[in-house]
C-alpha positions, -999 to +999 in steps of 0.1 A: +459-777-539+449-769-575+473-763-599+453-761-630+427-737-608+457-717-590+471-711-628+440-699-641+432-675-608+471-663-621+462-652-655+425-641-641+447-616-615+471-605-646+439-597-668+440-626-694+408-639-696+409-658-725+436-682-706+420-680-674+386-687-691+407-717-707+412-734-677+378-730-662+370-749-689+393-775-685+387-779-647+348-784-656+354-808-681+377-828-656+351-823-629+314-809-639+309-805-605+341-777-599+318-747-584+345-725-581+358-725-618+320-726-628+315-692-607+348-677-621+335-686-655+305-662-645+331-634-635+345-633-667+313-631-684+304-603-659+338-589-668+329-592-708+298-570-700+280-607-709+254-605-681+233-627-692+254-655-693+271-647-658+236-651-641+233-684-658+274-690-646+267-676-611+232-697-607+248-732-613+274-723-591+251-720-565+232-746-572+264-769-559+276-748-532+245-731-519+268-712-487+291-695-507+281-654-494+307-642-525+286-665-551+249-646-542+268-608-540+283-611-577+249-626-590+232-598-571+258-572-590+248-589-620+215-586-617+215-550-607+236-539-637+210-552-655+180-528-633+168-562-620+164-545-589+140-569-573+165-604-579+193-583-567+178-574-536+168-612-529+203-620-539+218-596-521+200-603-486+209-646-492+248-630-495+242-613-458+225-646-447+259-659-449+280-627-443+254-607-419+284-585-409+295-572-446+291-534-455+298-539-490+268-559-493+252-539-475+261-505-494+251-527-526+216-541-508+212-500-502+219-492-537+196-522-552+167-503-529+173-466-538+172-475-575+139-498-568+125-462-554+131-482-518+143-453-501+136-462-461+150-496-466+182-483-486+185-461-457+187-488-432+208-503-456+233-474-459+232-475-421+245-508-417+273-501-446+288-473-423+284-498-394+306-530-405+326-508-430+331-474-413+364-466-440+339-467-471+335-431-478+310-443-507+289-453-477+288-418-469+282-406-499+250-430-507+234-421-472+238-390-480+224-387-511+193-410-497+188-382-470+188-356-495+159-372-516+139-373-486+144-339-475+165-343-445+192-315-451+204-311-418+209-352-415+223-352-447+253-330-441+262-347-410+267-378-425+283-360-457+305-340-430+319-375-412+323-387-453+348-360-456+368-375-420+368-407-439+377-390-472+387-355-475+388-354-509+359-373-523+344-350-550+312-366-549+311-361-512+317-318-514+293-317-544+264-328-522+274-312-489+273-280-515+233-293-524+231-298-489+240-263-476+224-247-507+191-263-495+197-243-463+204-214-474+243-214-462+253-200-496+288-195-489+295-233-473+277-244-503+301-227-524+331-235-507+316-273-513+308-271-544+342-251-554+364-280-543+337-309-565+345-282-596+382-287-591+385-324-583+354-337-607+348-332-647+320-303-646+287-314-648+253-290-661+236-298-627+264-288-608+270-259-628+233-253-630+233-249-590+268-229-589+250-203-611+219-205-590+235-195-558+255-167-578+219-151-590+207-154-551+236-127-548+226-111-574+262-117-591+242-123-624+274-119-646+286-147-627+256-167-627+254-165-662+288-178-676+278-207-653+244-217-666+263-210-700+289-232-690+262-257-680+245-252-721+275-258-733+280-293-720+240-305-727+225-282-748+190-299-740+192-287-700+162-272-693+168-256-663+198-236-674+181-221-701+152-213-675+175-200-647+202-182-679+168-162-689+159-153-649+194-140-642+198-125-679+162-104-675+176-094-633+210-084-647+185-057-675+196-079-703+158-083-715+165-094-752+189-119-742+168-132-713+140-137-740+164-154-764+170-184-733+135-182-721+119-192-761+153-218-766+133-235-730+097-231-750+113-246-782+125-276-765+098-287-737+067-268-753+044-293-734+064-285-701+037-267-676+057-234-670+055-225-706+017-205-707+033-184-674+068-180-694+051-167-730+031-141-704+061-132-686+080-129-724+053-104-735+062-084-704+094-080-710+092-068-749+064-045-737+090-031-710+118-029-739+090-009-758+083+016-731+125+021-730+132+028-764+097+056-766 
């Protein structure tokens, strides 16, 4: 027993760091040696967004209890917050040295390899994640999204389909089953999917962007277009809406508006290499609003 630590793990749980962080200090100065306080120290810097100084923390922590799984998965966080994906994969696999049966370090071992551009590896590790931690629908969600990115639709949206079992309703989980399906073709799943992510999530361009997309496929262009407007109105710089706005505003015979979106893509990616086919395809259509008003 500790009382000095057991206080300051009180006012850590109740949120005041400055008195927890107090105490730490105290401990260390009683006993340099006190890992624990020396870790916890690292925490609160992690917690102050002081990342930097939580990997120096977190290391001397280590250095005095080397077998301490929790120690190498909070420097490993640290590290990836801070896109250093490489130490926080190295962390990350000491932490399952010591805790080989952990799917939380394994979902963040996954995560640390789909942001290095890792993607087999954070497959395996996503793998694992479902395996020791079955009820962690963000499991789910990251395999998922890792089978997406290598083209596996049909895998993808049977491990997005056992999320939803685990989590009905997880937003992010419907908006990719909704990519998923879309990818296939299966329109209406893809809507019901992405429906549900529009009611649950705040609205994003991309998935707006796509909910417009499937409405121009069925030739609802009046529809498709209040959602790639929708999508504008959140980022004003997303290409693709203005791309896909001009396609289903030139299908729905709205040619001067179409041309309008089409030049607002030109204007803001002139270097992009669709834009000598799009000023063609813009001649076309004022030529073919020509021939109309003769």
């Amino acid at each position: 027993m500790n009382p000095r630590l057991d206080q300051a793990f009180a006012y850590h749980q109740a949120g005041q760091l400055e008195a927890a962080a107090t105490l730490y200090q105290q401990e260390i100065e009683s006993d340099p040696d006190a890992a624990d306080a020396i870790y916890m120290l690292g925490i609160i810097a992690s917690q102050r967004q002081n990342y930097s100084a939580a990997i120096l923390q977190i290391q001397a922590a280590i250095a005095l209890k080397p077998n301490e799984a929790i120690y190498h998965y909070n420097l490993g966080n640290a590290y990836l917050i801070q896109a250093d994906c490489l130490a926080a994969i190295e962390s990350y696999q000491q932490a399952l040295k010591l805790d080989p049966e952990n799917g939380k370090i394994y979902l963040k071992l996954g995560r640390a390899h789909k942001q290095a551009n890792q993607l087999n590896a954070a497959l395996t590790c996503f793998q694992e994640a479902i395996r020791f931690a079955a009820s962690e629908d963000e499991a789910y969600f990251e395999l998922g999204e890792s089978l997406l990115q290598c083209d596996q639709w049909k895998q993808a949206t049977a491990v997005l389909l056992a999320g939803l079992e685990v989590s009905p309703d997880s937003g992010p989980i419907h908006r990719n089953l909704g990519l998923a399906y879309q990818l296939q073709n299966k329109l209406d799943l893809a809507l019901e999917h992405y429906q549900f992510a529009l009611d649950t999530l705040d609205p994003s361009p991309e998935l707006l962007n796509n909910v417009g997309n499937i409405y121009r496929q069925l030739r609802q262009f009046e529809k498709a277009t209040r959602y790639f407007e929708h999508a504008l109105q959140l980022n004003p710089e997303h290409l693709e809406s203005y791309y896909n706005l001009g396609a289903s505003l030139e299908a729905w015979g709205k040619g001067k508006a179409a041309i309008k979106a089409f030049s607002a893509f030109i204007e803001r990616s002139p270097q992009h290499t669709e834009v000598p086919k799009l000023l063609c395809h813009i001649g076309q259509i004022w030529r073919s609003l020509e021939e109309r008003a003769r």
